[in-house]
C-alpha positions in Angstrom: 9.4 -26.4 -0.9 8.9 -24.1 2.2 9.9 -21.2 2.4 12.3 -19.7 4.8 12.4 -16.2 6.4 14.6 -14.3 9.0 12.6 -14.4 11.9 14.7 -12.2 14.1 14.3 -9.5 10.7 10.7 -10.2 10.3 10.4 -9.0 14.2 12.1 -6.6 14.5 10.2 -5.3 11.5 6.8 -6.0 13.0 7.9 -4.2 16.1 9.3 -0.8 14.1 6.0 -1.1 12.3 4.1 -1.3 15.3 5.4 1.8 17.0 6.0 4.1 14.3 2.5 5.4 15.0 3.6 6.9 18.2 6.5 9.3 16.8 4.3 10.3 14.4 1.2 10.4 17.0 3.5 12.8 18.9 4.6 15.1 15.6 0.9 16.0 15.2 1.0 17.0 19.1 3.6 19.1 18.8 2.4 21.2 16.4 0.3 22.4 19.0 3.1 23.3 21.0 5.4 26.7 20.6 7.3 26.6 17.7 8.9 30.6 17.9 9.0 33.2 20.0 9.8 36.7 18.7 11.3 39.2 20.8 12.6 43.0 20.3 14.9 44.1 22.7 14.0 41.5 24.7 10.4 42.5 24.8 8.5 39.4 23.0 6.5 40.5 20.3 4.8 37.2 19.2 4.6 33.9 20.2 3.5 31.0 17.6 2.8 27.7 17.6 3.3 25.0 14.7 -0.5 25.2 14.2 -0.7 28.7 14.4 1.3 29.0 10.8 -1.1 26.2 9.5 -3.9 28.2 10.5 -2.5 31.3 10.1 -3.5 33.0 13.8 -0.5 35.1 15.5 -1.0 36.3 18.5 0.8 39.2 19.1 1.8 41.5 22.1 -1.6 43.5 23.0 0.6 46.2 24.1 3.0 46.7 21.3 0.4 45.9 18.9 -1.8 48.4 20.3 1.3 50.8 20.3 2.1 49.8 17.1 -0.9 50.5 15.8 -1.4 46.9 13.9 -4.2 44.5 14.4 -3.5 41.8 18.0 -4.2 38.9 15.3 -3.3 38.3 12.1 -4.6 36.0 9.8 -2.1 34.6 7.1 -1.6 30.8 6.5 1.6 29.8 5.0 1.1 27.4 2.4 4.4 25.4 3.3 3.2 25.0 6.8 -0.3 23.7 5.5 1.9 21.1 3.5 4.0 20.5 6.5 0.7 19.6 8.4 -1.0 17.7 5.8 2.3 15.3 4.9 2.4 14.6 8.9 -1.6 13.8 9.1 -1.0 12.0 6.0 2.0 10.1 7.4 0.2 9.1 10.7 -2.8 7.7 8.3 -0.2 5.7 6.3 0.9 4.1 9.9 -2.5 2.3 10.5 -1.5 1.0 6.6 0.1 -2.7 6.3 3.6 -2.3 6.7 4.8 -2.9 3.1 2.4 -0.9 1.7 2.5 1.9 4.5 6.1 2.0 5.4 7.2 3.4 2.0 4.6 6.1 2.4 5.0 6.7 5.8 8.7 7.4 4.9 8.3 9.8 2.1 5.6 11.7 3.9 7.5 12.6 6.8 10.3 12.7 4.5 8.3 15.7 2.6 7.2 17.0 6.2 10.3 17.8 7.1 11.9 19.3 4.1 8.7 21.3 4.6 9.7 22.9 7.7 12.8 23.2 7.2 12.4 25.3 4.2 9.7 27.3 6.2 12.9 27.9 8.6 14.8 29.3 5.7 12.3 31.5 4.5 11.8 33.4 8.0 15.9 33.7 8.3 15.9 34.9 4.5 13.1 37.5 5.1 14.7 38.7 8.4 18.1 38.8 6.6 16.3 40.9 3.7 15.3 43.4 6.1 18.4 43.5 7.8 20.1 44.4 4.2 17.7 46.5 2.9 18.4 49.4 5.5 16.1 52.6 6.6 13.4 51.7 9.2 12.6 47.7 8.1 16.4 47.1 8.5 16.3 48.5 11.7 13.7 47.1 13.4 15.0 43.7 11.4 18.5 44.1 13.5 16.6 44.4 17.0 14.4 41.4 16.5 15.4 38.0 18.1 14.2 34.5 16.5 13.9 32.0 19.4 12.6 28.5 17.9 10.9 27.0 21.1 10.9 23.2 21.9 7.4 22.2 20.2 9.4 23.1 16.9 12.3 20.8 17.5 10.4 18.1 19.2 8.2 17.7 16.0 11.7 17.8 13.8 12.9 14.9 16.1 9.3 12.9 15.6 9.1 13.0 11.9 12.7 11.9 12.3 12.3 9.3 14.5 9.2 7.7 12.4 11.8 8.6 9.1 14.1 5.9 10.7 11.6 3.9 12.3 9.6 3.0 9.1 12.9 2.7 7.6 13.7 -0.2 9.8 10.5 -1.7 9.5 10.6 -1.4 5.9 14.4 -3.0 5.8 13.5 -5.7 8.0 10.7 -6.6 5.5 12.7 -6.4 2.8 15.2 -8.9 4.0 12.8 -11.5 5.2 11.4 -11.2 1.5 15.0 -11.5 -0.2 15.1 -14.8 2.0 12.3 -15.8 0.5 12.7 -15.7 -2.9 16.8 -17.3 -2.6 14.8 -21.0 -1.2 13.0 -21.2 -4.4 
């Protein structure tokens, strides 16, 4: 008995497979690239790129900083970034993977990297929001400060995204050819 597969399914599975590694190539760049800008009354006060939270270096204003009298660089990773970063390495490793082994993986680590950032979005709006409510000088400072999030941040939402849908229909395309499989037994 032979047994019969989709062959239009199994390549457009292959072909999925085969260039999911680029969306998630590309995530990893964009990390690199600036993720938010921080401005107060429209003077910017920080810029930061998706690496910079991994890593934890800020750069901030010389000149306000100076004024300020805080430090030009600071040094705090953020542990959900770190996760953010590791889930995207992790799902670029799981791309080199055979597909029905990788595909699942690939999908549930950029699945995690994205719920990552995202929450990592929430937490800055919930701080800021904080400050805003909680009055006296933090509050005020809070109201004058602007949140721009800068293309490398959407960019590396729109990879993971893209490689989210990508394994997905690599994955599905398997899938099928298999449950063709098994019905000509």
């Amino acid at each position: 008995m032979t047994a019969r597969y989709d062959g239009e399914a199994w390549e457009c599975a292959v072909a999925m497979w085969t260039w999911v590694k680029i969306p998630k190539a590309l995530a990893m760049v964009f990390f690199m690239l600036p993720w938010m800008t921080v401005s107060c009354s429209n003077q910017k006060v920080m810029t930061a790129t998706g690496w910079s939270f991994v890593s934890g270096s800020y750069h901030l204003n010389p000149f306000l900083a100076h004024s300020m009298r805080v430090q030009s660089e600071v040094n705090h990773p953020n542990p959900v970034m770190i996760v953010a970063f590791g889930l995207t390495l992790l799902g670029l490793i799981l791309s080199f993977q055979p597909m029905r082994r990788g595909a699942p993986g690939v999908i549930a680590a950029s699945t995690g990297a994205l719920i990552a950032i995202l929450y990592f979005t929430h937490q800055i709006a919930t701080k800021m929001y904080d400050d805003m409510g909680s009055g006296g000088t933090a509050g005020w400072i809070a109201a004058t400060v602007q949140v721009t999030w800068e293309m490398g941040y959407w960019l590396t939402l729109g990879a993971l995204a893209s490689a989210i849908v990508m394994a997905g229909m690599a994955w599905n395309g398997k899938s099928r050819a298999a449950l063709l499989n098994a019905g000509s037994d």
